[in-house]
Backbone and ligand atoms as CSV (ligand in chain L), in Angstrom:
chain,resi,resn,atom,element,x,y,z
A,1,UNK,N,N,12.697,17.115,13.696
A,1,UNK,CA,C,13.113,16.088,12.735
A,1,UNK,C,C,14.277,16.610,11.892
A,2,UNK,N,N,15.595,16.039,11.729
A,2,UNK,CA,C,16.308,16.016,10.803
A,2,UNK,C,C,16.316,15.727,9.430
A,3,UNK,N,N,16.777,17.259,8.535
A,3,UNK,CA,C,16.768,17.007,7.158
A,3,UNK,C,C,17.710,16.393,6.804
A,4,UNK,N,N,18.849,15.635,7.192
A,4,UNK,CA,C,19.510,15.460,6.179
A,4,UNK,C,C,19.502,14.123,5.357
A,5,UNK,N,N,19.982,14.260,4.091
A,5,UNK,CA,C,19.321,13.028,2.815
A,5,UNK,C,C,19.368,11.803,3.674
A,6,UNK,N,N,18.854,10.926,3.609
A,6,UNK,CA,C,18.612,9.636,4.067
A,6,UNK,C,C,19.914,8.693,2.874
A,7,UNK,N,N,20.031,7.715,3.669
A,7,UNK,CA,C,21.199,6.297,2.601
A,7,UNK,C,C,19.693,5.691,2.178
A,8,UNK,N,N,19.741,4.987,0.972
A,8,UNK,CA,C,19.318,4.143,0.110
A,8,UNK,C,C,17.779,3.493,0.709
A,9,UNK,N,N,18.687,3.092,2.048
A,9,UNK,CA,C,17.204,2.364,3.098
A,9,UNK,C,C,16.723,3.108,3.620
A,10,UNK,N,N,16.811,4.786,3.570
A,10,UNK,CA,C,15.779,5.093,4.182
A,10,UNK,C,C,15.806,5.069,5.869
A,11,UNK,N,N,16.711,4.801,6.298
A,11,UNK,CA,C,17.185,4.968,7.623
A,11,UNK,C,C,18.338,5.754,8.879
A,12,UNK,N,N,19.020,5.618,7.889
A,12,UNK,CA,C,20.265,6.635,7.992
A,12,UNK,C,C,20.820,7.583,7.462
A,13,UNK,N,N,21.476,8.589,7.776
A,13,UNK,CA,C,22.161,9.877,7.043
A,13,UNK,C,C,23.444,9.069,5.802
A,14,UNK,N,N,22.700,9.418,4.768
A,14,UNK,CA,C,23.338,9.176,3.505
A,14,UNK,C,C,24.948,9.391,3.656
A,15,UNK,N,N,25.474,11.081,4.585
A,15,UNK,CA,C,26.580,10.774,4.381
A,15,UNK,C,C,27.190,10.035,5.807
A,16,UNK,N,N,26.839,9.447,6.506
A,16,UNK,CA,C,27.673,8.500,7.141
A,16,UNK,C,C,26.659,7.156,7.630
A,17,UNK,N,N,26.841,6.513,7.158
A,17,UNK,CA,C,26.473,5.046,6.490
A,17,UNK,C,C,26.623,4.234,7.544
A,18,UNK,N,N,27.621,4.205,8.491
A,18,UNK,CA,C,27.937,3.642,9.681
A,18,UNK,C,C,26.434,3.789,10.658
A,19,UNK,N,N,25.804,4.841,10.534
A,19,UNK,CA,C,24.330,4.527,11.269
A,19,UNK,C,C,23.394,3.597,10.939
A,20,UNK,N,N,23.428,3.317,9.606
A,20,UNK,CA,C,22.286,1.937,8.821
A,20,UNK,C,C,23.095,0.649,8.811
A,21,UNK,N,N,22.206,-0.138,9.422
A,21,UNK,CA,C,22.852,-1.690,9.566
A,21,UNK,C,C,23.068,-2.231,8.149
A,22,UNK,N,N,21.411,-1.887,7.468
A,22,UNK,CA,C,22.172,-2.699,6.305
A,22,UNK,C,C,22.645,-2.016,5.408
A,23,UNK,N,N,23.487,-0.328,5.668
A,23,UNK,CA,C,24.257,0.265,4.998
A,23,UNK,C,C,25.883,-0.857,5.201
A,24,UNK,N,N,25.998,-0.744,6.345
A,24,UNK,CA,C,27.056,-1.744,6.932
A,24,UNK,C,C,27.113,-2.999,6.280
A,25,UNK,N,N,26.323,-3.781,6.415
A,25,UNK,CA,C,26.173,-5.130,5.514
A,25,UNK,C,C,25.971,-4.600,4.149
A,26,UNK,N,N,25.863,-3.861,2.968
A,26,UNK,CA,C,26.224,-3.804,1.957
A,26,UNK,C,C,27.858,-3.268,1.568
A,27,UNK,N,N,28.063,-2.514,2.996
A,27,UNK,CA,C,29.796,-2.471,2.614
A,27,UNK,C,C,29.897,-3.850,3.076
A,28,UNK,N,N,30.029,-4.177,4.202
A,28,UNK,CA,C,30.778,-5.574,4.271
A,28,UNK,C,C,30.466,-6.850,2.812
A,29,UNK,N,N,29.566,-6.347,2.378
A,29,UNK,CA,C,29.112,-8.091,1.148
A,29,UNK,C,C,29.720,-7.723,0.106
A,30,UNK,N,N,29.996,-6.003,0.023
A,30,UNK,CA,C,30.934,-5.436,-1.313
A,30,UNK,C,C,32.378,-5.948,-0.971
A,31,UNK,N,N,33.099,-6.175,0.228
A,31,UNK,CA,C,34.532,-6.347,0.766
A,31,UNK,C,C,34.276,-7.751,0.577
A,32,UNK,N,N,33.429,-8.955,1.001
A,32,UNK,CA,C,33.453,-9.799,0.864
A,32,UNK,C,C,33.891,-10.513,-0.917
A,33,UNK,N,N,32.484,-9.403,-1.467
A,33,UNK,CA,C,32.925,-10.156,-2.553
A,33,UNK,C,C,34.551,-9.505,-3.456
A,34,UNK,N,N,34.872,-8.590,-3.208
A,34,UNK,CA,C,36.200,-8.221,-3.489
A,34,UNK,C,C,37.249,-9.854,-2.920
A,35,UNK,N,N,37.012,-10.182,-2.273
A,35,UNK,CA,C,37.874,-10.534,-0.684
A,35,UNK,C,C,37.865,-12.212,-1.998
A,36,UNK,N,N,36.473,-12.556,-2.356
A,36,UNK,CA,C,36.209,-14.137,-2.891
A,36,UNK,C,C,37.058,-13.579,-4.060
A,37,UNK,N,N,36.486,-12.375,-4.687
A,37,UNK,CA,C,37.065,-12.214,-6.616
A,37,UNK,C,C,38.813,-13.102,-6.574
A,38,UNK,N,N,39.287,-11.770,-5.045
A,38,UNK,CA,C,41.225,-11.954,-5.314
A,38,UNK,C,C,41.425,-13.631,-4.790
A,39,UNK,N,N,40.033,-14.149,-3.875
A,39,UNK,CA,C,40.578,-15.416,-3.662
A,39,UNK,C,C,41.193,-16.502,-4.846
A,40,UNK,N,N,39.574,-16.185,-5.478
A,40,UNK,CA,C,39.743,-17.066,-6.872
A,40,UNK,C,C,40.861,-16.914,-7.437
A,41,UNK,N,N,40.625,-15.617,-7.918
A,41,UNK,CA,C,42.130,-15.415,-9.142
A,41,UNK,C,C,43.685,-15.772,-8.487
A,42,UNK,N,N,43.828,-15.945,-7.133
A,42,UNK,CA,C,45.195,-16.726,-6.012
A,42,UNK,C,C,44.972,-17.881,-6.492
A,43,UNK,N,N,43.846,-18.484,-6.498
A,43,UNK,CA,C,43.265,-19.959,-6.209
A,43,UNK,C,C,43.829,-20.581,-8.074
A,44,UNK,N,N,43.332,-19.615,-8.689
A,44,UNK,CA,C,43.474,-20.096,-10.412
A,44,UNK,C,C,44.896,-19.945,-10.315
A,45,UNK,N,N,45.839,-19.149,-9.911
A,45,UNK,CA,C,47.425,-18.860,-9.808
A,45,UNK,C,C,47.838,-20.690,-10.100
A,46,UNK,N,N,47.508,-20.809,-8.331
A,46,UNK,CA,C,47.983,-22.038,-8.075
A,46,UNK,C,C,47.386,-22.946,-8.718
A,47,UNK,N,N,46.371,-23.286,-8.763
A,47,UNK,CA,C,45.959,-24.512,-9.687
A,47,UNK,C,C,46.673,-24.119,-11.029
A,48,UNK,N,N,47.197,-23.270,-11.613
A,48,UNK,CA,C,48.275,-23.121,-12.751
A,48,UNK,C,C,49.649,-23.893,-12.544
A,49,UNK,N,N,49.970,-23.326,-11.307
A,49,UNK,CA,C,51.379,-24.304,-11.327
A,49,UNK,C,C,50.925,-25.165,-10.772
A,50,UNK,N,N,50.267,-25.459,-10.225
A,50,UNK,CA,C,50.092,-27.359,-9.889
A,50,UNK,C,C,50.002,-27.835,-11.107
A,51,UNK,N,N,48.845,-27.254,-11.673
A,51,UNK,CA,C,48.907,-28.275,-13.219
A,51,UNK,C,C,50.318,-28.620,-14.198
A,52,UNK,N,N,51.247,-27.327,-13.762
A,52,UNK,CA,C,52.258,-27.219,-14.392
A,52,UNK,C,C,53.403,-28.270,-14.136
A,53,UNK,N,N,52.936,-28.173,-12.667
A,53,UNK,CA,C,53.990,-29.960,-11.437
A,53,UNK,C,C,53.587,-30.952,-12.358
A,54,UNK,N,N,52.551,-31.287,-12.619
A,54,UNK,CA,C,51.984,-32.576,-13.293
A,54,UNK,C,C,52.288,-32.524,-14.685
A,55,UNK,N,N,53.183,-31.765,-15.248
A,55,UNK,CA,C,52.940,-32.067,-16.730
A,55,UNK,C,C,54.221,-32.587,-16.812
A,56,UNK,N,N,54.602,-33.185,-16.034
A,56,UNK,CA,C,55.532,-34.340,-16.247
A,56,UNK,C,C,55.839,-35.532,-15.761
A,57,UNK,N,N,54.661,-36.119,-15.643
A,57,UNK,CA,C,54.600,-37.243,-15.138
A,57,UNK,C,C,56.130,-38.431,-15.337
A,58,UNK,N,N,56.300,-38.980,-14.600
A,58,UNK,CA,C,57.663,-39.849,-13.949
A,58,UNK,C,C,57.271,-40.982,-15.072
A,59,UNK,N,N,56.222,-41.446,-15.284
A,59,UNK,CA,C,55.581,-42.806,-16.646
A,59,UNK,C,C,56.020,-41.877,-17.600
A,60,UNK,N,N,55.967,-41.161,-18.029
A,60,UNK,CA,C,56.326,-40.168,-19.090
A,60,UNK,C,C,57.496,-40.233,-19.580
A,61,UNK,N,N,57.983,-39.393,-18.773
A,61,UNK,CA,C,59.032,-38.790,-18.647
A,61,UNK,C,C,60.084,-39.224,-17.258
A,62,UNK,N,N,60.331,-40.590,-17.532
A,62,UNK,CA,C,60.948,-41.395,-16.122
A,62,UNK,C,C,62.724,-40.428,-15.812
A,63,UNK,N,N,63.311,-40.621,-14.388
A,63,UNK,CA,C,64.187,-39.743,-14.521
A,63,UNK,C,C,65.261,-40.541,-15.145
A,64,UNK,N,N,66.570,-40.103,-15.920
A,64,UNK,CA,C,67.175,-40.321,-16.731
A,64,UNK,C,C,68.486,-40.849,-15.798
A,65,UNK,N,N,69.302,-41.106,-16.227
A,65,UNK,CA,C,70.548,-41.909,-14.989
A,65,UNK,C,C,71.516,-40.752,-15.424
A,66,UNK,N,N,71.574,-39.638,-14.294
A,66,UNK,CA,C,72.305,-38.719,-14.070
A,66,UNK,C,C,73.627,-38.814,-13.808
A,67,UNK,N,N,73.881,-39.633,-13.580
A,67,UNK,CA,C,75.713,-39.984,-13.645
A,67,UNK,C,C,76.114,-40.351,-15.288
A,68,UNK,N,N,75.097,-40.865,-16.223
A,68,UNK,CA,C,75.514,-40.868,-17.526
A,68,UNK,C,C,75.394,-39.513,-17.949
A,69,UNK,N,N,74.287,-39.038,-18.135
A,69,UNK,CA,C,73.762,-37.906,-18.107
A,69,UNK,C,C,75.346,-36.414,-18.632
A,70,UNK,N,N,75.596,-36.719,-16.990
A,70,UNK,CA,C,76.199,-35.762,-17.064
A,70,UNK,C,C,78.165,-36.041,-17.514
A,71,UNK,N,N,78.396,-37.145,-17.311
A,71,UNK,CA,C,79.648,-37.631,-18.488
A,71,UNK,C,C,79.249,-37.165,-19.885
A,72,UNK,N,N,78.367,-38.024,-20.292
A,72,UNK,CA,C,77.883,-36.999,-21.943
A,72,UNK,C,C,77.705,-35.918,-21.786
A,73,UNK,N,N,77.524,-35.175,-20.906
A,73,UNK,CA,C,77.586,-33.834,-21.245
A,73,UNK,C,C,78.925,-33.032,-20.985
A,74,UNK,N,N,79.387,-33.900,-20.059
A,74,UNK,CA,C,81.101,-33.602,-19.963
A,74,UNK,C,C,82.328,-33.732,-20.665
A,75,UNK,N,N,81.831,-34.035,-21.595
A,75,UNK,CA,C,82.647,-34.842,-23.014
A,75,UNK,C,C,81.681,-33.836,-24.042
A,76,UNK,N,N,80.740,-33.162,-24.058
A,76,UNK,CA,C,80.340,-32.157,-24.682
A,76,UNK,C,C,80.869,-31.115,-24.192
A,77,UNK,N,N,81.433,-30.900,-23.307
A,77,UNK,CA,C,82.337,-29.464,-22.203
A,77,UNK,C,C,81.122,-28.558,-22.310
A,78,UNK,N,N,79.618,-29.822,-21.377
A,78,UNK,CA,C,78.794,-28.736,-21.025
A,78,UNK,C,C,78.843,-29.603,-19.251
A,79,UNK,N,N,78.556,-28.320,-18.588
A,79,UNK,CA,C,78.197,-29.397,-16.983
A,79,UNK,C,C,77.032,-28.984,-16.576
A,80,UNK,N,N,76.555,-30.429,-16.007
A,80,UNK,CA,C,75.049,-30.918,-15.780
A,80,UNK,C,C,74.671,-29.702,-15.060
A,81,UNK,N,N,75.231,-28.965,-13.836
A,81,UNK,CA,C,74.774,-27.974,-13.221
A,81,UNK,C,C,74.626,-26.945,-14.276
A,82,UNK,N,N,74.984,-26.622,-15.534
A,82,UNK,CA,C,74.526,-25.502,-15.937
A,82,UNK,C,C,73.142,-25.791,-16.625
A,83,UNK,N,N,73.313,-27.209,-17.141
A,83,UNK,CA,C,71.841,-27.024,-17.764
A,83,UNK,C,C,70.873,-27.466,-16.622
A,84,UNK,N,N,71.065,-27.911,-15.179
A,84,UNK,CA,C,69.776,-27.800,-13.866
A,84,UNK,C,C,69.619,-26.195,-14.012
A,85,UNK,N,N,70.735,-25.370,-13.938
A,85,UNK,CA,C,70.393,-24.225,-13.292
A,85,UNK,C,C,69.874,-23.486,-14.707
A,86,UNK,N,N,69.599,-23.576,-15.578
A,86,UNK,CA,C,68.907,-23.307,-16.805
A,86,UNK,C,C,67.519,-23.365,-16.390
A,87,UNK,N,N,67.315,-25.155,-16.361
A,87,UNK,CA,C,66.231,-25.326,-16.163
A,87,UNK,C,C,65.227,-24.952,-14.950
A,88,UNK,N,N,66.302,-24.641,-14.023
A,88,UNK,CA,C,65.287,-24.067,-12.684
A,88,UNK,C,C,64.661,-22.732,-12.784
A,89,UNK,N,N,65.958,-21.838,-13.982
A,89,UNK,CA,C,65.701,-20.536,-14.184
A,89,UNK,C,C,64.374,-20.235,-14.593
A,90,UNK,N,N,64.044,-21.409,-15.745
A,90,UNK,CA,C,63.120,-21.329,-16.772
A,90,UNK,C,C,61.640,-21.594,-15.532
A,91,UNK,N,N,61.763,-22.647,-15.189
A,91,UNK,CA,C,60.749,-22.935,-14.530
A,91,UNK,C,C,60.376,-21.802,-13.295
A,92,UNK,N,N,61.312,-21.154,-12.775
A,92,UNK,CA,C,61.111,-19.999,-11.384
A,92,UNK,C,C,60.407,-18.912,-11.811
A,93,UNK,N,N,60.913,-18.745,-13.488
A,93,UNK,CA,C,60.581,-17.584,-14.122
A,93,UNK,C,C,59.361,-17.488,-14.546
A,94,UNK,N,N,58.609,-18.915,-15.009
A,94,UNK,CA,C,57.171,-19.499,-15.421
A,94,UNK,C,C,56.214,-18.890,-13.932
A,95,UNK,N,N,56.866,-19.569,-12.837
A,95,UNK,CA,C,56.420,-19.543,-11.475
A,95,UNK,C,C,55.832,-18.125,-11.777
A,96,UNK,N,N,56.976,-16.969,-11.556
A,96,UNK,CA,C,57.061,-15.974,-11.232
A,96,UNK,C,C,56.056,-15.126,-11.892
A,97,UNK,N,N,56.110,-15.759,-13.103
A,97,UNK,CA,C,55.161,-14.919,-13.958
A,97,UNK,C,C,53.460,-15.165,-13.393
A,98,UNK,N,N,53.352,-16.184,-13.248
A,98,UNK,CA,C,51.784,-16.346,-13.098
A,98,UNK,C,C,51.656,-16.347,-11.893
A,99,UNK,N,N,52.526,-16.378,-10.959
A,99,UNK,CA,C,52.016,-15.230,-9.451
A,99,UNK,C,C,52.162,-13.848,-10.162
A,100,UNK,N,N,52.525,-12.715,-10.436
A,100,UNK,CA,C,52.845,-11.729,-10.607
A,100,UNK,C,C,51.634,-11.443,-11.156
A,101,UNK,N,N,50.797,-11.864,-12.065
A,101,UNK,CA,C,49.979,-11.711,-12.918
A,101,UNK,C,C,48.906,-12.281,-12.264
A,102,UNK,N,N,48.696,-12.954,-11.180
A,102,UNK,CA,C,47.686,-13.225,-10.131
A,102,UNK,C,C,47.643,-12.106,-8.851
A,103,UNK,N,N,48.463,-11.801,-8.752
A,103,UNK,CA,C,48.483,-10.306,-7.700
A,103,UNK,C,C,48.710,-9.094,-8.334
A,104,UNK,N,N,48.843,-8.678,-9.404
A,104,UNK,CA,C,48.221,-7.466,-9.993
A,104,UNK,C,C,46.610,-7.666,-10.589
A,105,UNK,N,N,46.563,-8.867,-10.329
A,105,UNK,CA,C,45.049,-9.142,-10.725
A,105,UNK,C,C,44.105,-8.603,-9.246
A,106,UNK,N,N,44.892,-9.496,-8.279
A,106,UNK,CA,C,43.893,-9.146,-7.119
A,106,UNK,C,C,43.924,-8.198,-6.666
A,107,UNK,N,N,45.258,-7.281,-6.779
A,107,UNK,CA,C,45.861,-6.035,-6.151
A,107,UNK,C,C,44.274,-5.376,-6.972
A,108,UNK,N,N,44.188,-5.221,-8.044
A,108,UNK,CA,C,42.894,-4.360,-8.890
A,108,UNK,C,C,41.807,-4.901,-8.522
A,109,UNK,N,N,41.659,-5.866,-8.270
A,109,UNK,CA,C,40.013,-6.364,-7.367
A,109,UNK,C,C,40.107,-5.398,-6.212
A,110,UNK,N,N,41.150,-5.393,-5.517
A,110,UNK,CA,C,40.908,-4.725,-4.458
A,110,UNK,C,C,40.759,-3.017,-4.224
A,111,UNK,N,N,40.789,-2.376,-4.866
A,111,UNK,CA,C,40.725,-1.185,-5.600
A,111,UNK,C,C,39.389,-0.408,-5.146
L,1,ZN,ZN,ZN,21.215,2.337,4.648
């Protein structure tokens, strides 16, 4: 009979775990639940900017007549492309942030 320490169940050699089945199925349900944690916190990412798509509803905030638009702003000696590309900045950068901050989240679940 072999001494060496037994894993948890009592069935397999403590140090290699790969012999107990349900040493195996407690790594795999530990990876699993790692695997759901980073899902969620992806899953909350996006339901962030979706919610973020919707916070401007078209009844709201209907679109404005961009050929006036941008005469008034051309007679201000501003052009419409600088304040789109403002606004895309702002919004890419929103994006950017709450992915970034959703994958250093999961990157550490996964750890
Ligand atoms: Zn075991």
């Amino acid at each position: 009979m072999s001494t060496f320490p037994k894993c948890k169940h009592g069935i397999g050699d403590a140090n290699n775990l790969t012999e107990c089945k349900e040493c195996q199925l407690d790594d795999l349900q530990a990876e699993l639940d790692k695997l759901k944690a980073s899902h969620d916190r992806q899953e909350e990412a996006l339901r962030k900017i979706d919610n973020w798509a919707k916070a401007y509803p078209l009844e709201v905030f209907p679109e404005p007549d961009f050929k006036k638009v941008a005469e008034v702003l051309k007679a201000a000696g501003i052009s419409l492309d600088a304040v789109s590309a403002s606004n895309m900045r702002h919004v890419i950068k929103g994006v950017k942030g709450i992915a970034e901050q959703a994958l250093k989240e999961a990157e550490k679940i996964g750890e």
